[in-house]
C-alpha positions in Angstrom: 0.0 0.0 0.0 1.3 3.4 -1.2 -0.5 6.3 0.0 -3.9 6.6 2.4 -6.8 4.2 2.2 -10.2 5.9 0.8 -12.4 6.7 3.3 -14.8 3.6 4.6 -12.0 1.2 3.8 -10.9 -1.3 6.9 -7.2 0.0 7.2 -6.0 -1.5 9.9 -6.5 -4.4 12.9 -5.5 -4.4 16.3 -5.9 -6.9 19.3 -5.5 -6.7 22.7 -4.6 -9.1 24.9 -4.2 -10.5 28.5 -0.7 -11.8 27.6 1.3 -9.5 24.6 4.3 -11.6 24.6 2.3 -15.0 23.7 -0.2 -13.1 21.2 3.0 -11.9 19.7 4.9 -15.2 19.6 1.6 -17.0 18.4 1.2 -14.7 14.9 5.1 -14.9 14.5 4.8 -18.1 14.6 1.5 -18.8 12.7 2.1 -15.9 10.0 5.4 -14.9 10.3 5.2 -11.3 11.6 7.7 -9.8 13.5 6.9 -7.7 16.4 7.9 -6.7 20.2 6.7 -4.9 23.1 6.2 -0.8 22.8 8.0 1.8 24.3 6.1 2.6 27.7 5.3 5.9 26.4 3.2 4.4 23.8 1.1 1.9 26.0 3.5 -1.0 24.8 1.3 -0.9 22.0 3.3 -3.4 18.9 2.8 -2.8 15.5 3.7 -6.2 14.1 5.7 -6.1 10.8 5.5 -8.5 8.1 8.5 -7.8 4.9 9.7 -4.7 7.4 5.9 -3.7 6.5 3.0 -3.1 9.4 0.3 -5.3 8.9 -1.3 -5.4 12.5 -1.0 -4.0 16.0 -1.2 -6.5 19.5 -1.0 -4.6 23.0 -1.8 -5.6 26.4 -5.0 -5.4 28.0 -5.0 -2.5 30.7 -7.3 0.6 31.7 -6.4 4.2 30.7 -4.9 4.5 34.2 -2.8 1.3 33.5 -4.4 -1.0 35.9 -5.3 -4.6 34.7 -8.8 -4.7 33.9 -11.1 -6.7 36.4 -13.2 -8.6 34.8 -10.8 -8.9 31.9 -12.4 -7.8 28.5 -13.2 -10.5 25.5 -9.8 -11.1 23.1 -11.1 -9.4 20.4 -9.6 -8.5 16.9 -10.7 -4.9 15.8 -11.3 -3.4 12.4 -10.6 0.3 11.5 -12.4 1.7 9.1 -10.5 5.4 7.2 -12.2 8.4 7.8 -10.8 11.8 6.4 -12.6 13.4 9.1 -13.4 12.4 12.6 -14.8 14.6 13.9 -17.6 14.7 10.9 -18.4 11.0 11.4 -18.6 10.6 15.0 -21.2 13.6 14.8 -23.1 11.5 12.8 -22.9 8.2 14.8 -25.4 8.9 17.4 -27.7 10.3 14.8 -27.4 7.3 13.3 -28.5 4.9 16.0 -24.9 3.9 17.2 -22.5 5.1 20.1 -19.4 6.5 20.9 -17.1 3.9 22.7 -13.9 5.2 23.3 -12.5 8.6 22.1 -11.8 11.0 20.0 -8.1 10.5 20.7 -4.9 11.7 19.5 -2.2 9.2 18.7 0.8 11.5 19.1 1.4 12.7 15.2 0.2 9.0 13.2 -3.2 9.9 13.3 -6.6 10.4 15.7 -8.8 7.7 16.8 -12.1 6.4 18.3 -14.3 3.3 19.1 -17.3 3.0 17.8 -20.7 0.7 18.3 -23.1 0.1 15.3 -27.0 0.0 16.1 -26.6 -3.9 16.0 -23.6 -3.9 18.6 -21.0 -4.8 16.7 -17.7 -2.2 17.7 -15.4 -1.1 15.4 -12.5 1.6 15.3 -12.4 5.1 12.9 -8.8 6.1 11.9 -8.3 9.5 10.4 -4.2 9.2 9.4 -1.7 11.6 10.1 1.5 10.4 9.5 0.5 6.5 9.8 -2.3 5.5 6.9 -2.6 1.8 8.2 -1.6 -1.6 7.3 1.7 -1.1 4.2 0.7 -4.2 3.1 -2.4 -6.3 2.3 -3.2 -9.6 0.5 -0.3 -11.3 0.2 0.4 -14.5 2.7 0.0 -13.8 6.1 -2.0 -10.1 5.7 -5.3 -8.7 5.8 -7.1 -9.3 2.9 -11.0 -9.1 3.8 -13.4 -7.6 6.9 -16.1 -8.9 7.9 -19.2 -7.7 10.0 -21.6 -10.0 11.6 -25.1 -9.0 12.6 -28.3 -9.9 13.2 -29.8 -6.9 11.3 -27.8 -6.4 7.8 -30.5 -3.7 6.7 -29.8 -1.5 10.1 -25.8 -1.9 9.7 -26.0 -0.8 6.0 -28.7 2.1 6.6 -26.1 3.4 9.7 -22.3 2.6 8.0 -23.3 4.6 4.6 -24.6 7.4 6.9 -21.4 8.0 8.8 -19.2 7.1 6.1 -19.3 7.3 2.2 -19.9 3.3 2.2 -22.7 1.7 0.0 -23.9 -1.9 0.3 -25.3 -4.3 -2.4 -25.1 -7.9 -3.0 -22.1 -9.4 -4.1 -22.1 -11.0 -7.8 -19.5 -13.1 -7.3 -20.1 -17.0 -8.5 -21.5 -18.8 -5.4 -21.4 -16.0 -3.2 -25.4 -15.2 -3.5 -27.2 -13.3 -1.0 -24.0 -11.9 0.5 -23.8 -8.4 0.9 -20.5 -6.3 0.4 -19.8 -2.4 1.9 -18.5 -0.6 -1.2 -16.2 2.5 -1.8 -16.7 4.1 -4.7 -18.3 0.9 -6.7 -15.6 -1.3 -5.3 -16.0 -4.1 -2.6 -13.9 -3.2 0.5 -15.9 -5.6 2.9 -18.5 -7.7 3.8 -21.6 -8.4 6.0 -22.9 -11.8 7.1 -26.2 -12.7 8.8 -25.4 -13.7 12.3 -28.2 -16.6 12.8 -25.9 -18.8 10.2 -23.1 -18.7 13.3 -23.1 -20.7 16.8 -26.0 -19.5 19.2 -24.4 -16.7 21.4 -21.7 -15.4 19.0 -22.2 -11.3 19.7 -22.4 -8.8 16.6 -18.3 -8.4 15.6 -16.6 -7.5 13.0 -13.9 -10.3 11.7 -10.6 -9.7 9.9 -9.6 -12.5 6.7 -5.7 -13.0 6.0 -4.7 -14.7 3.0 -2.7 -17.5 3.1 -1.4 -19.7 0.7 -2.3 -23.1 2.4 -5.5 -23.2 4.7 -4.8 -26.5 5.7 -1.1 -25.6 6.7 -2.4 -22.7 8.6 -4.8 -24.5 10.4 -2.6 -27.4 11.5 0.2 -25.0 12.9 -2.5 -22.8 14.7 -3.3 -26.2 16.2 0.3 -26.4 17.2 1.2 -23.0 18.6 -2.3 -23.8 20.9 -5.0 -22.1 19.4 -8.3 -23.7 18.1 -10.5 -24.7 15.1 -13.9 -23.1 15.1 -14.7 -24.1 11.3 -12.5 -26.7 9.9 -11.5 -25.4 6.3 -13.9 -26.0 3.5 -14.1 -25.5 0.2 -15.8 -22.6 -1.4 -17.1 -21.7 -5.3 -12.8 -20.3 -5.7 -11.9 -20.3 -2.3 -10.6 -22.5 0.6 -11.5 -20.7 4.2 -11.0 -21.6 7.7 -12.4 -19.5 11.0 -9.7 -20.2 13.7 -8.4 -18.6 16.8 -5.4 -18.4 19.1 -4.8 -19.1 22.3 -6.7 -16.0 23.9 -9.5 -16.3 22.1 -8.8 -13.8 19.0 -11.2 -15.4 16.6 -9.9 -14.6 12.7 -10.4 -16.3 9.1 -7.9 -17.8 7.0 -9.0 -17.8 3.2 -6.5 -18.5 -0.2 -7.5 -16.2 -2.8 -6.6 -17.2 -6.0 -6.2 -13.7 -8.1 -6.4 -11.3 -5.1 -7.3 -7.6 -5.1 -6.2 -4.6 -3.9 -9.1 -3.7 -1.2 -7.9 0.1 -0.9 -8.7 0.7 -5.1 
């Protein structure tokens, strides 16, 4: 990636974790990221690298104040969606039907921040860049490739996403892929939305990150190995192979090959 993401395109994940140093040494392992522990001054916060490029950031669970959080909060991957301008979306987000987690916040000179909840309850992060667009690379083995929302109401989500930011939804045309409905910036697929009653009763509103990987099968035997879990055994698909997986903490994420991949950014 060369140059900021359009606005209402995921840029960038992040995790948080009770235990940094194993989330860290899990994803090296699994993907091959390199990554370590912060500078204090920045929370700890790791941006994990992959080909000296960032592709995802992993910090430690803690309060603002720096205690440890009690009860600790659900292992969690979170998607950030671009904005150009945060302060114009968040106006809209309670307007909307949604809600202001966490923020606005500076983030020293990279960018400015906040948490957001849809109207169905699924949270996701808004990232206006500064000096830090997001993830320099996407697509290839071991990065980001696809989002994912999950929701019980997919007409609600789109109605409230293309209010706060210049998304539009439609259903994908994709062979085999009927019915399912992709967020779109400027007439090209950046994401997607699934009906949440096709998942495991109890599974909350979330939004899921995809990294492409040349072997699903591989992937899903060493996540087996560094201790993590199978939560859909890989399965074929009408040009695609996909896996839903998670590591040892609980951060649930999809593996998928994709055979002639695409830029998601445009």
């Amino acid at each position: 990636m060369n140059g900021p993401y359009k606005p209402g395109t995921p840029c960038w994940i992040d995790l948080m974790v009770p235990d940094q140093q194993a989330a860290l040494d899990f994803y090296g392992e699994v993907f091959g990221w390199q990554g370590e522990i912060g500078p204090a001054e920045q929370g700890g916060y790791s941006v994990c690298t992959l080909k000296g490029k960032p592709v995802a950031g992993i910090m430690k669970a803690m309060n603002p104040d720096g205690t440890v959080p009690d009860p600790m909060p659900p292992t969690v991957w979170t998607t950030y969606l671009s904005t150009d301008s945060l302060d114009a979306a968040l106006k809209t987000v309670t307007d909307a039907g949604g809600s202001v987690v966490a923020g606005p916040m500076d983030v020293m000179d990279l960018g400015r921040m906040a948490v957001i909840a849809d109207p169905t309850g699924a949270v996701v992060g808004l990232w206006q860049p500064g000096t830090f667009d997001g993830a320099g690379i996407v697509n290839e083995h071991g990065a980001l490739i696809w989002n994912e929302l999950a929701t019980r109401d997919r007409t609600a989500a789109a109605a409230f996403y293309s209010a706060v930011l210049p998304v539009t939804t439609g259903r994908s045309e994709a062979p085999g892929a009927e019915g399912y409905i992709e967020f779109k910036v400027n007439g090209r697929a950046v994401g997607g939305m699934m009906d949440l009653s096709t998942f495991p009763p109890g599974v909350p509103p979330h939004w899921q990150p995809y990294f492409n990987v040349d072997d699903v099968d591989g992937i899903q035997a060493a996540v087996v190995r560094a201790g993590g879990t199978v939560l859909t055994p890989a399965f074929d698909m009408a040009a695609n192979r996909l896996a839903v997986l998670a590591d040892p903490q609980g951060g649930a994420f999809s593996v998928i090959t994709w055979p002639t991949p695409e830029d998601p950014a445009g």
